[in-house]
N, C-alpha and C positions, 0 to 999 in steps of 0.2 A: 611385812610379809610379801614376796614376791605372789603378784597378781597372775593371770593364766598369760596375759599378753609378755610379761615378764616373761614367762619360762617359755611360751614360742620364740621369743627373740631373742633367750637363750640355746634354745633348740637350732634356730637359725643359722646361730655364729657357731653351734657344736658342728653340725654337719655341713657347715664350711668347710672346720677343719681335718675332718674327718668325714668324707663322702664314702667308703668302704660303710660305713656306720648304717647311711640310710636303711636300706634293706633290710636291717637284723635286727634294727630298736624299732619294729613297727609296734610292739606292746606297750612301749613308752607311749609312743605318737599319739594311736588309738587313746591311750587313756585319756589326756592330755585336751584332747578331742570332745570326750564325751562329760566330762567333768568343770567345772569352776569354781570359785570362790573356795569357800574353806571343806567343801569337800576334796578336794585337790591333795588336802595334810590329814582328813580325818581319819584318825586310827580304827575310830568303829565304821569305818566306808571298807566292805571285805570285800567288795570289787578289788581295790587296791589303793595305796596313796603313796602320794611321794615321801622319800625319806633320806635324811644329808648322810653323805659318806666323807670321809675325809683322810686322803691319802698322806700319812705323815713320812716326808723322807729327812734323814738326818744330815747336818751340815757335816757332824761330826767324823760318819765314819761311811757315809752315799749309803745308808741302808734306809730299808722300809719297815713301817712299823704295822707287826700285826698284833692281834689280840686273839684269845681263847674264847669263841662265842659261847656262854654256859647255857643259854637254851640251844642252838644249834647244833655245839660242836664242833665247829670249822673255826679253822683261822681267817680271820676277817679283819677288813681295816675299821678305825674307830668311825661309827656313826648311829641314827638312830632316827625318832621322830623328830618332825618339825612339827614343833611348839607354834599357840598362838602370839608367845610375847617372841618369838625372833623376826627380827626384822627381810629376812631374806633366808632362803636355803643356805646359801656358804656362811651365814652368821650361824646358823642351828649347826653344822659340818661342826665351827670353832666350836660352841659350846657343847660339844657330844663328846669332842677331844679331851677339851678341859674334863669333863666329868667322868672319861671313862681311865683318862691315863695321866688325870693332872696337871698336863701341861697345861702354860698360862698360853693367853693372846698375846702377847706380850715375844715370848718369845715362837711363834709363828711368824712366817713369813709365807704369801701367797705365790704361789710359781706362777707369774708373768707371762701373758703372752709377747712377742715384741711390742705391740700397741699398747702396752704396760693394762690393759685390762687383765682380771683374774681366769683362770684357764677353769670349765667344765674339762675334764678329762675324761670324763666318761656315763654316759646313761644305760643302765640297767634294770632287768625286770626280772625277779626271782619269786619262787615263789615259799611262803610260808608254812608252816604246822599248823592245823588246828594246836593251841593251846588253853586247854581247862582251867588250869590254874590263873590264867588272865581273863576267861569266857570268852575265847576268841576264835571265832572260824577262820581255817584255813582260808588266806587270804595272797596277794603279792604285794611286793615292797618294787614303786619304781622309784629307783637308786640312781641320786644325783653326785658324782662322786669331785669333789675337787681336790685339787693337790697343795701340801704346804711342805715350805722348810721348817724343819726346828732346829733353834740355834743355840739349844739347851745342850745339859750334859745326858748321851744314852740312857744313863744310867739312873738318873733322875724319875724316871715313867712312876707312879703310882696308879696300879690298876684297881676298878671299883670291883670287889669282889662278889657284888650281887648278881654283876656283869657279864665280867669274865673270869677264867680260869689260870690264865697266866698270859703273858709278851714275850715277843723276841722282836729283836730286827734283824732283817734278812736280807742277803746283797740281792742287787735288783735278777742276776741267773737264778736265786731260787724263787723271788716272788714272780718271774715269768714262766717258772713250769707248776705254777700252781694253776689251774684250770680257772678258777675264779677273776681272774687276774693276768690272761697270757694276754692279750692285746694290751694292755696299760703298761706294761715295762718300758718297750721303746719310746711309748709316747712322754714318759716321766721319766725317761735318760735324756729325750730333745728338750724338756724343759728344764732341767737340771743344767744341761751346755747352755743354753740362754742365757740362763740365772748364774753363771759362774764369769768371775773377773777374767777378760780376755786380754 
């Protein structure tokens, strides 16, 4: 499990890369701040806790993969809690993947920064529903989002229906006029040019 000093020092290297960022993830920061240890991932902390996002782009056809959120409603990319058995946030990202659309680890591939380290692409802060049916106050998810390739076939996705609703992938113009998601396009078309044979 990534430690608090973990995720500052991941915070550190995000807003390297992304200085535009500082100002507008100060509800990350602030959290990040006030919290440590395993309150940091707990689900029942309705302050808010972190949670893996995991940006799937296909090798196959350069699209992104969203998902039908069945509690929310929106199209969203695959993620979820971080669990106490994963080892770090972008391992909970893999295993939210696996579970929500089948894909293996296996055939994942992490988009690369040039120092071949794994790329945070983006930290967010949303907020949640009271939901009844879990006994859970309206609460926020701050969303650690990472990027991967799959080098499966499209087609292949098995979604968890308890999950969601339905998939598509979508070329990176329609997932940047999605509101959720407009600053992440360019930044997941310069790692996508990185990640391709020159």
């Amino acid at each position: 499990m990534d430690s608090k000093s973990d995720i500052e020092r991941m915070l550190t290297g995000y807003f390297g890369r992304f200085p535009e960022d500082r100002t507008t993830k100060t509800a990350f920061t602030d959290f990040v701040v006030a919290f440590d240890g395993a309150a940091l991932y707990d689900r029942k902390n309705f302050t808010g806790h972190i949670t893996a996002g995991g940006i799937v782009v296909s090798r196959q056809s350069g699209r992104v993969l969203l998902l039908k959120h069945k509690q929310l409603g929106k199209w969203l990319q695959p993620g979820g809690h971080v669990e106490t058995s994963d080892t770090s946030v972008s391992a909970a990202a893999i295993r939210e993947i696996r579970e929500e659309t089948g894909i293996r680890q296996e055939e994942l591939e992490p988009l690369l920064l040039p120092n071949g380290t794994s790329c945070l692409i983006e930290v967010d802060s949303h907020s949640i529903p009271r939901c009844d049916a879990k006994n859970e106050a309206a609460h926020t998810h701050h969303d650690m989002r990472f990027a991967f390739l799959f080098n499966g076939d499209d087609g292949s996705v098995r979604i968890d229906p308890d999950e969601s609703e339905g998939c598509r992938w979508v070329p990176l113009e329609e997932f940047a006029s999605l509101p959720e998601f407009r600053s992440l396009a360019p930044r997941i078309g310069k790692l996508i040019d990185l990640a391709s044979p020159q």
